[in-house]
N, C-alpha and C positions, 0 to 999 in steps of 0.2 A: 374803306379802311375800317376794319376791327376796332369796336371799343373794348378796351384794357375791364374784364369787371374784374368787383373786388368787394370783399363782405368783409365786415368787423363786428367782431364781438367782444365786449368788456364783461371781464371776471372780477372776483371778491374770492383773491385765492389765499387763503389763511391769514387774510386781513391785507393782503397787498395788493393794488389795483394793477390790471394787465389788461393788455387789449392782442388780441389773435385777429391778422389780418389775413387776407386768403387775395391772392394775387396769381392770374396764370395757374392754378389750381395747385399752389404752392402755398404753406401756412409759415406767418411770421411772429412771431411771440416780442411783447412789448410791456416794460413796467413803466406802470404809468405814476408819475411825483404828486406830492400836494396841487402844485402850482399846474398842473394838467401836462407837466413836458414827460417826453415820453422816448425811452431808450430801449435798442435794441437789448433783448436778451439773452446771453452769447450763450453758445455751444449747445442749441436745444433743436434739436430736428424733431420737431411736427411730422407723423406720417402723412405724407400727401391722399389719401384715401380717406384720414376720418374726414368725417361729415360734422358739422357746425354743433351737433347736438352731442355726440363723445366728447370733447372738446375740454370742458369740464371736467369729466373721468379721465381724463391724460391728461390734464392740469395738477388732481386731485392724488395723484398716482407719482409724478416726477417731481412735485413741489412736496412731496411727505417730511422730509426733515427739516422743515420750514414754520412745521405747523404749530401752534400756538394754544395753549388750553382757555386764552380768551377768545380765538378762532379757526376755532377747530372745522371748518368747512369750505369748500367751495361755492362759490354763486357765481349764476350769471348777472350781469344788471342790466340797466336799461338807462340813458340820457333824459333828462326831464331839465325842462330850461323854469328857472328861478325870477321869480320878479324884477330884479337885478339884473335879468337877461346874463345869468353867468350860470353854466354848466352844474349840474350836480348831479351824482350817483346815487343811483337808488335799486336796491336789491330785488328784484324782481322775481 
């Protein structure tokens, strides 16, 4: 039996947290809350061909009119566990 892979990436896309899941070589787009819950983001097809690195530039690209003169950019970030042992983002 085949394991299922499956990559995540979390963005800082014009100040609002997202995470891009990649499943069966399929990309799924998700806005991620304060509280870390996380909801599908409707009506957004992902090319299945970019690669994890564009990813960003077709965030940066489709989220345009979202964008904010306090956050004018896209990031990727990266998870870093807190003494607290509770999740935080940090712009990488």
């Amino acid at each position: 039996m085949s394991q299922k892979q499956t990559e995540s990436i979390l963005f800082d896309v014009f100040g609002r947290m997202m995470q891009a899941e990649r499943a069966n070589k399929q990309w799924q787009l998700f806005f991620i809350g304060p509280e870390g819950t996380k909801r599908p983001v409707p009506a957004v097809v992902v090319p299945p061909e970019l690669t994890a690195n564009k990813l960003a530039h077709f965030s940066m690209i489709y989220f345009t009119n979202t964008l904010l003169p306090s956050h004018p950019s896209v990031c990727r970030c990266r998870t870093v566990r807190s003494k607290e042992d509770r999740i935080r983002l940090t712009i990488s």
